[in-house]
N, C-alpha and C positions, 0 to 999 in steps of 0.2 A: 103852899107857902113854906112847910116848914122843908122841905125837898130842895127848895131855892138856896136857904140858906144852909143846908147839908152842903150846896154845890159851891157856892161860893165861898165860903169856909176853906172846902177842901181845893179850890185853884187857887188861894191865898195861900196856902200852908205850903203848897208847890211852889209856888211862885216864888218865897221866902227860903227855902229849902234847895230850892234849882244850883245856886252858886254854889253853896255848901258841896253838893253831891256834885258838882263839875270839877269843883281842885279836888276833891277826892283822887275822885277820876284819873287828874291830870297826875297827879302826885303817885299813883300806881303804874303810869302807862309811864312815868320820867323813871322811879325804881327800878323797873323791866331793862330799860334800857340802861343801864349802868348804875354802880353804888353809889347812891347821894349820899352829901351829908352835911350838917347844917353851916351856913356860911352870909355873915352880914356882908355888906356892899354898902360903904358911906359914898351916898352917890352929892352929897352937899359938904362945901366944906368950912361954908363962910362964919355959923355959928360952933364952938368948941362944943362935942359932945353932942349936936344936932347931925340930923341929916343922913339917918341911919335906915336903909331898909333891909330887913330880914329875908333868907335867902335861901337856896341850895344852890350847893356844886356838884360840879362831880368830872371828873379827870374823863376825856376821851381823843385816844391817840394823843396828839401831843399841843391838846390845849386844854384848859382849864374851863369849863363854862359855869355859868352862875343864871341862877332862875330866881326872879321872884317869887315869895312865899304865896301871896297872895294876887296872882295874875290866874289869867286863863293863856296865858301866852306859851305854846309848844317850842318854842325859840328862844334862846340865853339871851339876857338882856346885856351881858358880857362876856366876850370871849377872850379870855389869856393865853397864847403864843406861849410854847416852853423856852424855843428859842430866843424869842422876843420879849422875857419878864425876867429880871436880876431883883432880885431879893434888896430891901433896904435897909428897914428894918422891925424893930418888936418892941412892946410895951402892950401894960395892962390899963383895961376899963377905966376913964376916972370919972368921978362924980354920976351925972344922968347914964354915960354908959354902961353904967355896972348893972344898972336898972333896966333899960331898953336892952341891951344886947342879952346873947343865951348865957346860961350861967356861965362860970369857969373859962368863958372866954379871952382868949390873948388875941391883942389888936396888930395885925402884921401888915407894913405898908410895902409895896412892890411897886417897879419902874417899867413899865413900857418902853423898852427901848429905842423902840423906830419915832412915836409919837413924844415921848418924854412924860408922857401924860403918870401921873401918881396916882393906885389906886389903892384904899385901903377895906381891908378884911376884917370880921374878925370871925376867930373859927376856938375850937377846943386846941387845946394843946397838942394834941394827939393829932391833928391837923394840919398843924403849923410845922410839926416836923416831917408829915409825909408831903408838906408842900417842899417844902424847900431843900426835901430828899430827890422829889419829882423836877425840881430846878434844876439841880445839881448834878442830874444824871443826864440830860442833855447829851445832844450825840457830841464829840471834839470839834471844834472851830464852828458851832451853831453859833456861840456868843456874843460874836463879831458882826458889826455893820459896819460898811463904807463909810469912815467921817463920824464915826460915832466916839465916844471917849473911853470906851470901851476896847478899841478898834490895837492892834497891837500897832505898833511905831517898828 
């Protein structure tokens, strides 16, 4: 009897534990491949301050990708185009942000330029300027789409 519960004890504690040691896991095998670093993704935008999930990025070749913190997913749940993202703009945490997001946080919103689509970050400081160093370095005439208002005249 007391053997039984030695065992089932210890498949419970595994069982509980499994997830934990899987982002580990994943969170060394994403490091390996290229320098992360922390980065939210307001993936909701209907409530002010709502709809924040916590994240990593990390620059490869010439897009941006972003992972959730807490997935088991080997694949960005976002991929930013260098070509394809123009910078909009910046502003700090207010209210529940300052709270939910990483500390020292600045909120930076970028444009997708093919889709239109608006997507907002937020990252350290120290971030926001190697983003929008990483924009800006862009090879000459990447910036331009056909029809786009971007597009020169």
């Amino acid at each position: 009897m007391p053997w039984e519960f030695v065992t089932a004890t210890l498949v419970v504690v595994a069982v509980i534990l499994l997830p934990f040691v899987l982002l580990y896991i994943r969170r060394r095998w994403l490091t390996g491949q290229g320098g992360l670093f922390d980065c939210a993704h307001r993936l909701r935008d209907e409530t002010p301050g709502h709809g924040w999930a916590l994240g990593l990025a990390r620059y490869r070749g010439e897009t941006l990708e972003w992972f959730r913190s807490f997935s088991l997913a080997l694949k960005p749940k976002l991929v930013l185009q260098r070509a394809g993202t123009v910078y909009v703009h910046q502003r700090q945490p207010e209210g529940l942000e300052a709270i939910a997001l990483f500390a020292d946080s600045t909120i930076i919103t970028v444009r997708d330029r093919v889709t239109g689509h608006l997507h907002t970050l937020a990252m350290s400081r120290d971030e926001v300027l190697a983003l929008m160093s990483w924009l800006e370095s862009a090879p000459p005439g990447s910036h331009y789409f056909p029809g786009s208002a971007d597009s020169p005249r």
